[in-house]
N, CA, C and O atoms as a GROMACS GRO file, in nm:
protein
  404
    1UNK      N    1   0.085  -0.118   0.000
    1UNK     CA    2   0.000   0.000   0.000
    1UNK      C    3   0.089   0.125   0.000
    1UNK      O    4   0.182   0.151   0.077
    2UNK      N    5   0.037   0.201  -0.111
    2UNK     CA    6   0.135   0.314  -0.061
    2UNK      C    7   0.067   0.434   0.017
    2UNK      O    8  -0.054   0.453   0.010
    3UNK      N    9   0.151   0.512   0.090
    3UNK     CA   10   0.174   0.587   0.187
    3UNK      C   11   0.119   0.747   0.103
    3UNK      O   12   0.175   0.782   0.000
    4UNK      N   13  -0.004   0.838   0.170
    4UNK     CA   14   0.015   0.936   0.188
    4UNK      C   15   0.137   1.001   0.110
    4UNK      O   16   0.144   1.037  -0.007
    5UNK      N   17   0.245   1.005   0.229
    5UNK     CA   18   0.383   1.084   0.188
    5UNK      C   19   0.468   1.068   0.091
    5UNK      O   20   0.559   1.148   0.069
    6UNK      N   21   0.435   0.916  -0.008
    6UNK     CA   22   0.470   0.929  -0.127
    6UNK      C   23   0.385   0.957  -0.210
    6UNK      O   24   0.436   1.022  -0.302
    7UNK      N   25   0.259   0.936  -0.224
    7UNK     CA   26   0.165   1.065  -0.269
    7UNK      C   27   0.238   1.190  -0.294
    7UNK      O   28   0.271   1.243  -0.400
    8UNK      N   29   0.253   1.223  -0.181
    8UNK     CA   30   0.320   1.379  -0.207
    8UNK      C   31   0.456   1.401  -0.217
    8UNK      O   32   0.462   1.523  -0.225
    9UNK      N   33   0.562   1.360  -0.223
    9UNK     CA   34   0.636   1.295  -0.241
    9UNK      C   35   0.637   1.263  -0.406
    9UNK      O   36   0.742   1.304  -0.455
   10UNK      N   37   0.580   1.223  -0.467
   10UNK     CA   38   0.585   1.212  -0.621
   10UNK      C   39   0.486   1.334  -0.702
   10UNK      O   40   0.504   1.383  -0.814
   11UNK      N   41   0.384   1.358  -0.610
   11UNK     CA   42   0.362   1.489  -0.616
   11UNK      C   43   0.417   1.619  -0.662
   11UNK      O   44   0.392   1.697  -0.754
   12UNK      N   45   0.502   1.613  -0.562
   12UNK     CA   46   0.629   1.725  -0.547
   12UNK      C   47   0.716   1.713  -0.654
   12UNK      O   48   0.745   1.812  -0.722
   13UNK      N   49   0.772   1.573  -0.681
   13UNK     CA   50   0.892   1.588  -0.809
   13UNK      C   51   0.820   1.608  -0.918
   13UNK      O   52   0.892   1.658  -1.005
   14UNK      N   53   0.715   1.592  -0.951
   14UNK     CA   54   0.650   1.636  -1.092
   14UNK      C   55   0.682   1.776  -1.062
   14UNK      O   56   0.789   1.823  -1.101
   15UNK      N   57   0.585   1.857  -0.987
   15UNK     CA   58   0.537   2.024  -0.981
   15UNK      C   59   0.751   2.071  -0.989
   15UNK      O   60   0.768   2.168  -1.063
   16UNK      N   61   0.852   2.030  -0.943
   16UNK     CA   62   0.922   2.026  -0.953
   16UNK      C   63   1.010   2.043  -1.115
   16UNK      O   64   1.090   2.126  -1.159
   17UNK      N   65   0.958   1.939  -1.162
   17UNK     CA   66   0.988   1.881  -1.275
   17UNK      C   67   0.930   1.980  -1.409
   17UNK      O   68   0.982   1.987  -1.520
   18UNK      N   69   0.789   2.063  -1.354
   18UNK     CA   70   0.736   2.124  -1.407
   18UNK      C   71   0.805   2.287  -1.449
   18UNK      O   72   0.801   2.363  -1.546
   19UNK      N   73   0.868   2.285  -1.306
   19UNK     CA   74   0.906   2.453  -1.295
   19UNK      C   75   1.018   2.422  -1.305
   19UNK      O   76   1.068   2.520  -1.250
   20UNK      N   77   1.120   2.346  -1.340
   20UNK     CA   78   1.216   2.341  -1.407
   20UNK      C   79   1.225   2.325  -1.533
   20UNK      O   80   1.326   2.354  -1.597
   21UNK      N   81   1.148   2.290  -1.569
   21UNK     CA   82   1.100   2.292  -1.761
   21UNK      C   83   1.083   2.407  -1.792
   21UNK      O   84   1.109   2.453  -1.903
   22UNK      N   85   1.015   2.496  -1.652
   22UNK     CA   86   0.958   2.632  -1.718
   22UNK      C   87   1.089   2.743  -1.695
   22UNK      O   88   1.077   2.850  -1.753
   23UNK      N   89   1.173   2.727  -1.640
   23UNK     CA   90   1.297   2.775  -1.594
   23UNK      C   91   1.411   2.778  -1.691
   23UNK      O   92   1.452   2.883  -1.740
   24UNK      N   93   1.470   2.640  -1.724
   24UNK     CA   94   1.511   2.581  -1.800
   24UNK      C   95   1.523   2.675  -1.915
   24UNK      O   96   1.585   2.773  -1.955
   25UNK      N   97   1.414   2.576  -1.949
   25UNK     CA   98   1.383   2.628  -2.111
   25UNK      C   99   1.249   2.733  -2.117
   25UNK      O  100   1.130   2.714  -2.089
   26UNK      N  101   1.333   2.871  -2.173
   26UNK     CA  102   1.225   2.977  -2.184
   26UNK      C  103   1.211   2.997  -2.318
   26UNK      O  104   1.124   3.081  -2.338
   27UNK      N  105   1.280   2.940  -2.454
   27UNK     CA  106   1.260   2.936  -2.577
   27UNK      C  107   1.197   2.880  -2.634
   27UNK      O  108   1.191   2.924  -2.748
   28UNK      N  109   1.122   2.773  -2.612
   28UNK     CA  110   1.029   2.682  -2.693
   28UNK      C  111   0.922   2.670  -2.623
   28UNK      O  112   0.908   2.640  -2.504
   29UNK      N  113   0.833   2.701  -2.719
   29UNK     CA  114   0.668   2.717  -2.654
   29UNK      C  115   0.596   2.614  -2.593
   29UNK      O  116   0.501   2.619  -2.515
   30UNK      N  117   0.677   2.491  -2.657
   30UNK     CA  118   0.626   2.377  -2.669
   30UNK      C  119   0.655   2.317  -2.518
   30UNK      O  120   0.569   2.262  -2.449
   31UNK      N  121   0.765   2.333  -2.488
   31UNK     CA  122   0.798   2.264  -2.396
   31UNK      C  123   0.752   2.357  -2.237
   31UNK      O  124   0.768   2.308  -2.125
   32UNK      N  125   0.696   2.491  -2.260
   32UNK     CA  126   0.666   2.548  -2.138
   32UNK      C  127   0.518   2.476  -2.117
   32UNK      O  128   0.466   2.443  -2.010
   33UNK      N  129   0.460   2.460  -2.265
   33UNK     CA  130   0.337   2.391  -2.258
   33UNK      C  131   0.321   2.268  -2.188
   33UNK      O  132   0.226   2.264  -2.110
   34UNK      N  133   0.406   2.150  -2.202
   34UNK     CA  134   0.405   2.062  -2.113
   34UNK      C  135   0.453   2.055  -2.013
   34UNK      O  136   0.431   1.972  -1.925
   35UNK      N  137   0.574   2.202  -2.014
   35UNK     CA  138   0.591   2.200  -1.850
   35UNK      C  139   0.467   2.245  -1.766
   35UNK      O  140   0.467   2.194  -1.654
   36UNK      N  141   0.379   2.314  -1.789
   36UNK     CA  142   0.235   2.343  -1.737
   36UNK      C  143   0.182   2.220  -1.709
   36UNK      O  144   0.172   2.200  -1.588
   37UNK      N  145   0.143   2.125  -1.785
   37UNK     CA  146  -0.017   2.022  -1.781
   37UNK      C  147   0.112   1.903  -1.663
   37UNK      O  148   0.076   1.815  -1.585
   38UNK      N  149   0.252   1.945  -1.690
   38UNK     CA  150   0.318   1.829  -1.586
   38UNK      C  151   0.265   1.895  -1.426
   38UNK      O  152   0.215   1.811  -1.351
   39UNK      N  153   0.272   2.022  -1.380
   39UNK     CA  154   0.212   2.141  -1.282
   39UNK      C  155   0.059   2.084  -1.295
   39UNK      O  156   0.017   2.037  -1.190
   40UNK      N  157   0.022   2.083  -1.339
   40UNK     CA  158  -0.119   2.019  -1.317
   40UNK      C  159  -0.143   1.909  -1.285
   40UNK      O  160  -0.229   1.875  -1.204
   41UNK      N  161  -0.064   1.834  -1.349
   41UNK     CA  162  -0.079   1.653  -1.281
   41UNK      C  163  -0.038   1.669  -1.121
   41UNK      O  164  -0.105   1.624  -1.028
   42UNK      N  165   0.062   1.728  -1.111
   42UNK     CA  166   0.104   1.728  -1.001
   42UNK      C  167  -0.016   1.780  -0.899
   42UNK      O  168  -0.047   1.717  -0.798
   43UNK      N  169  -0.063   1.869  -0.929
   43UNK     CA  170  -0.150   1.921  -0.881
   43UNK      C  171  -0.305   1.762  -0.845
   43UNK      O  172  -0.355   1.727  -0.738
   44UNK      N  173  -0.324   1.722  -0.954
   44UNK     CA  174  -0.443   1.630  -0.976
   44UNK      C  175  -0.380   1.521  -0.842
   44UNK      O  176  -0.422   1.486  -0.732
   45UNK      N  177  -0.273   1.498  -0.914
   45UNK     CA  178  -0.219   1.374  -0.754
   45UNK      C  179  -0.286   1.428  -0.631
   45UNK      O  180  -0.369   1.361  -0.569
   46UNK      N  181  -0.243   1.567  -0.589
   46UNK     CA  182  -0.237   1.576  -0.467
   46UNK      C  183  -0.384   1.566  -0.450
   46UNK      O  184  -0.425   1.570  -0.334
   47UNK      N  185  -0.473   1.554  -0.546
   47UNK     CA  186  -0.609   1.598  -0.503
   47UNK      C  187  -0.632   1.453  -0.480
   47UNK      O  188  -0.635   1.405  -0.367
   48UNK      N  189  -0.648   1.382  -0.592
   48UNK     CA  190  -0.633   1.235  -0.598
   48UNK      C  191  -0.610   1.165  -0.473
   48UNK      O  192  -0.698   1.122  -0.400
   49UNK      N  193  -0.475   1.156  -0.454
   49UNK     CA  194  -0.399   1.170  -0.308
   49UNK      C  195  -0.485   1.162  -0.135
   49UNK      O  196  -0.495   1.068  -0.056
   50UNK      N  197  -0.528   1.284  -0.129
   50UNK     CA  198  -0.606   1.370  -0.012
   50UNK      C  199  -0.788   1.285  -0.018
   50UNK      O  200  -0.858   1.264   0.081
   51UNK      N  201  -0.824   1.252  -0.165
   51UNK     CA  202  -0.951   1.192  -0.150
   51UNK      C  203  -0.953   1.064  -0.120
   51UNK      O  204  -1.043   1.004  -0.061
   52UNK      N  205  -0.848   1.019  -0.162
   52UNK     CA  206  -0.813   0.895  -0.132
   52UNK      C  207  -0.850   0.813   0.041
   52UNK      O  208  -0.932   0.739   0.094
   53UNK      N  209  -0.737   0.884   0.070
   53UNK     CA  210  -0.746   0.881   0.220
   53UNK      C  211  -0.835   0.932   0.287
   53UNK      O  212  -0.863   0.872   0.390
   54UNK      N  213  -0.899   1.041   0.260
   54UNK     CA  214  -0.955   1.090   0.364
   54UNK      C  215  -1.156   1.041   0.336
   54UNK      O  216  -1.252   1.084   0.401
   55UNK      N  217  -1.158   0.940   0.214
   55UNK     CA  218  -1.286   0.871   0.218
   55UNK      C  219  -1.333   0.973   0.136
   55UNK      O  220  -1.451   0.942   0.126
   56UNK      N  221  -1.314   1.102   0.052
   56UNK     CA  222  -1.421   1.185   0.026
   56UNK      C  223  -1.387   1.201  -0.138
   56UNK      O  224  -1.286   1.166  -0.200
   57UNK      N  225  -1.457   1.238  -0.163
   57UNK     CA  226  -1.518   1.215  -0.339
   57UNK      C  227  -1.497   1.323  -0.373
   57UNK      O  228  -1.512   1.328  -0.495
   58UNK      N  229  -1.455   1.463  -0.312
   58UNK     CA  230  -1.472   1.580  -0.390
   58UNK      C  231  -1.351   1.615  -0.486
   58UNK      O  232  -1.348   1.659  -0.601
   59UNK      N  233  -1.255   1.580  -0.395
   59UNK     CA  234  -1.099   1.584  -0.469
   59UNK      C  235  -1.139   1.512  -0.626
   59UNK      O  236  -1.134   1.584  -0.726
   60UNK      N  237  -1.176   1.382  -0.638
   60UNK     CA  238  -1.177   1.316  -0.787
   60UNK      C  239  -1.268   1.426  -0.875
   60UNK      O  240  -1.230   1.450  -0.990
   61UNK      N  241  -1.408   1.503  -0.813
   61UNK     CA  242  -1.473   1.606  -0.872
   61UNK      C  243  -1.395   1.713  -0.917
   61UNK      O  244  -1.413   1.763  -1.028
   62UNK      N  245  -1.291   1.760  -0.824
   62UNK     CA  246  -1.195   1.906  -0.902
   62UNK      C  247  -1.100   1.820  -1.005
   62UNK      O  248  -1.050   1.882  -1.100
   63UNK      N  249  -1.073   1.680  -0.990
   63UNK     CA  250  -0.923   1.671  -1.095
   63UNK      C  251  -0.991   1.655  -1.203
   63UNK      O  252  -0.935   1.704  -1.301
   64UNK      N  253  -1.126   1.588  -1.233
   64UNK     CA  254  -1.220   1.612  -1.344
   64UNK      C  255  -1.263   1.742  -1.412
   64UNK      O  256  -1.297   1.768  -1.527
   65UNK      N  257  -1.251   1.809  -1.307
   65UNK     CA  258  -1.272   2.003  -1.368
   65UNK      C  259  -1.177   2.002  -1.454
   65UNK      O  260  -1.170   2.004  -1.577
   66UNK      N  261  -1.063   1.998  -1.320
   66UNK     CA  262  -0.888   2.051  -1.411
   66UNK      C  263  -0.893   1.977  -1.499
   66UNK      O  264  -0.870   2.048  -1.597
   67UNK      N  265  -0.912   1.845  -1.543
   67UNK     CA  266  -0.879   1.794  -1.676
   67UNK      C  267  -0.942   1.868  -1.740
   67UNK      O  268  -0.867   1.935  -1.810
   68UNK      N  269  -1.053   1.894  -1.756
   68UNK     CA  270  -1.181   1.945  -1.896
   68UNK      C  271  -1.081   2.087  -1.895
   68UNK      O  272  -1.050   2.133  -2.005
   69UNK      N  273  -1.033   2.155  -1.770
   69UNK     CA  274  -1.033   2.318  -1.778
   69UNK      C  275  -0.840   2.271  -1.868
   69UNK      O  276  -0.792   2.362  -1.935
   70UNK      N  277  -0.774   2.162  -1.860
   70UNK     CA  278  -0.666   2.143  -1.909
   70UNK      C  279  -0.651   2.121  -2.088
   70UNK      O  280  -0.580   2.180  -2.169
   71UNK      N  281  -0.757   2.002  -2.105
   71UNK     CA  282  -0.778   1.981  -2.219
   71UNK      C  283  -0.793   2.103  -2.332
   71UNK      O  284  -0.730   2.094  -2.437
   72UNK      N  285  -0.875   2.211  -2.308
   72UNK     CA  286  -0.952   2.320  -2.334
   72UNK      C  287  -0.798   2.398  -2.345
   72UNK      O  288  -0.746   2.441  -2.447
   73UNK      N  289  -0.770   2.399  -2.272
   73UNK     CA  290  -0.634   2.499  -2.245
   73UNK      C  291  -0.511   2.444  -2.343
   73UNK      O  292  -0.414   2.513  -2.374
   74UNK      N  293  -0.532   2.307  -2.385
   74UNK     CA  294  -0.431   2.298  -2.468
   74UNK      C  295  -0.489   2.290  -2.585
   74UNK      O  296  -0.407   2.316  -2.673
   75UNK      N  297  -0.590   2.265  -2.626
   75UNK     CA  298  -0.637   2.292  -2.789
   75UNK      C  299  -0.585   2.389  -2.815
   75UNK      O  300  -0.486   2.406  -2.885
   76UNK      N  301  -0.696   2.521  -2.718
   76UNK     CA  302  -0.657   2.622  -2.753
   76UNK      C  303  -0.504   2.697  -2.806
   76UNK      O  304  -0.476   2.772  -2.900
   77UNK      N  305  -0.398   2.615  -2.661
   77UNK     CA  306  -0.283   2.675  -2.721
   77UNK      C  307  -0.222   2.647  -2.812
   77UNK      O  308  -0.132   2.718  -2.857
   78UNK      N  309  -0.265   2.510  -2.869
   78UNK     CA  310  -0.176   2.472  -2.967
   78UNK      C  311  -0.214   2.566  -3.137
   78UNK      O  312  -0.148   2.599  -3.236
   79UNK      N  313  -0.346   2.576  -3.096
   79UNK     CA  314  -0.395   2.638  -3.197
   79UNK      C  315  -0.370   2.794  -3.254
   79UNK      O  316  -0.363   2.846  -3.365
   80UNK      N  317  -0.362   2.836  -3.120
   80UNK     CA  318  -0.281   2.963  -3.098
   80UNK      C  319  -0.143   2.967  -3.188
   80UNK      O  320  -0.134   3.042  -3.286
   81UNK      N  321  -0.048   2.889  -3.151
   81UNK     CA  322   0.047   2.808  -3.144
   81UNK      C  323   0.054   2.827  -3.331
   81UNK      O  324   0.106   2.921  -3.391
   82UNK      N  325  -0.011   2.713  -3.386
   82UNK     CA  326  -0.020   2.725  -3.535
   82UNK      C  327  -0.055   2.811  -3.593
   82UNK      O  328  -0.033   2.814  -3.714
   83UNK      N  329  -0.134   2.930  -3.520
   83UNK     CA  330  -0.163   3.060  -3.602
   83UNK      C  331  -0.014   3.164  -3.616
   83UNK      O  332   0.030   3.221  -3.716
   84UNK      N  333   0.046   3.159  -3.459
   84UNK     CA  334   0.172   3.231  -3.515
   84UNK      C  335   0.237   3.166  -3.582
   84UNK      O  336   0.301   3.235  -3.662
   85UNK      N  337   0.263   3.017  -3.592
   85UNK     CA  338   0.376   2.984  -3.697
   85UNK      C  339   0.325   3.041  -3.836
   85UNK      O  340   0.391   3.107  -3.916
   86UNK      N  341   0.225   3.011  -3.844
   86UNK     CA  342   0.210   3.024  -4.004
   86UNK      C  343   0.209   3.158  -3.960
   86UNK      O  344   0.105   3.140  -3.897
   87UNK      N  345   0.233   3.274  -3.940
   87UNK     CA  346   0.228   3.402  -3.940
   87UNK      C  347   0.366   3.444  -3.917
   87UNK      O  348   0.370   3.552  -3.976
   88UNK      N  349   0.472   3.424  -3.872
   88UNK     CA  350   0.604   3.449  -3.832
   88UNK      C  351   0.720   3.374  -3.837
   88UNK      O  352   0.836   3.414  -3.822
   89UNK      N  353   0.647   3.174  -3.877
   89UNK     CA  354   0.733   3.150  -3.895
   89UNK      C  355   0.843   3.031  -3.813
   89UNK      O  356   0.920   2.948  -3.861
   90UNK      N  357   0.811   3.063  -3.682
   90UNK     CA  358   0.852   2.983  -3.589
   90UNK      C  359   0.779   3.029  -3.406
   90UNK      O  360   0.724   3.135  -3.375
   91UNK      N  361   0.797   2.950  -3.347
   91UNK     CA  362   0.732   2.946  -3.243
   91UNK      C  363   0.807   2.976  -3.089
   91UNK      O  364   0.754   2.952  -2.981
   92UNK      N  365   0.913   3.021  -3.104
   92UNK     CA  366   1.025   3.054  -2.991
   92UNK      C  367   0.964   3.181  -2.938
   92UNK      O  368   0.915   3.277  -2.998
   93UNK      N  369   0.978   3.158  -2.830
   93UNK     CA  370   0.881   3.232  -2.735
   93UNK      C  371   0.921   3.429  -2.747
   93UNK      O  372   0.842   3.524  -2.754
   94UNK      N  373   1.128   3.425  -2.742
   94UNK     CA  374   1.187   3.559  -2.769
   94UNK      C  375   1.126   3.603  -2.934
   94UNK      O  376   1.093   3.721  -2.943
   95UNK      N  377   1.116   3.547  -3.017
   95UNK     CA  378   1.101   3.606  -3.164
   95UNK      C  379   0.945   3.629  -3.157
   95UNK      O  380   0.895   3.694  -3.249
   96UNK      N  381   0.874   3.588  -3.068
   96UNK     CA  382   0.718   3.638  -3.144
   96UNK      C  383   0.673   3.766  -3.058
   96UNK      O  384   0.621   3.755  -2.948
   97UNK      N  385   0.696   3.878  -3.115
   97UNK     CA  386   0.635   4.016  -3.082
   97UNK      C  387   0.491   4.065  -3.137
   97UNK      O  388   0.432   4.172  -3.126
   98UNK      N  389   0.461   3.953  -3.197
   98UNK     CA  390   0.327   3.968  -3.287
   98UNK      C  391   0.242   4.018  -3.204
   98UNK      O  392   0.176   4.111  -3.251
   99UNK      N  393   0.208   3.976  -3.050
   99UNK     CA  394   0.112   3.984  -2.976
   99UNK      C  395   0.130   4.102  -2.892
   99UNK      O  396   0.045   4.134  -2.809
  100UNK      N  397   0.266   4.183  -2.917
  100UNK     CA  398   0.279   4.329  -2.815
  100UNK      C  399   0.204   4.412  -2.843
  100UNK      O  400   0.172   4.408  -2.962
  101UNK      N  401   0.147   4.507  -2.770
  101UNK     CA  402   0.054   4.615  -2.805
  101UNK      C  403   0.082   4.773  -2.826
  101UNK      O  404  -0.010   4.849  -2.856
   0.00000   0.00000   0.00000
């Protein structure tokens, strides 16, 4: 059986894993993108995690939100995503000024 504290515990090295992707690498769009939805899993564990143990059903109700509110969030960006390429060309986060005001 596993333990609570590796729950969080694997928890942690994702959200970890996440903001070092986003740290890391600030040039490719792509990869801040999955450093995000990795920040979210991490996130879903802990909810996952907490319902688990503690007998209650609501936690599995929010990681079902965050998925739909995740899914949504990455169509969108990818789509985003393909509108500047075909408009500029490439997708590196320093070269696209398209969107300054």
């Amino acid at each position: 059986m596993i333990s609570l504290s590796q729950f969080l515990i694997f928890a942690a090295l994702l959200f970890g894993i996440g903001i070092a992707g986003i740290v890391v690498n600030r040039k490719n769009i792509i990869v801040m993108m999955m450093s995000i939805e990795l920040m979210l899993l991490a996130v879903n564990t802990n909810f996952i995690a907490f319902s688990h143990f503690l007998n209650n059903t609501v936690g599995e109700v929010f990681v079902f939100f965050i998925l739909t509110v995740a899914a949504a969030e990455a169509a969108i960006g990818l789509a985003i995503m393909v509108v500047l390429f075909r408009k500029s060309g490439t997708i590196e986060v320093e070269k696209l000024d398209v969107l300054k005001g």
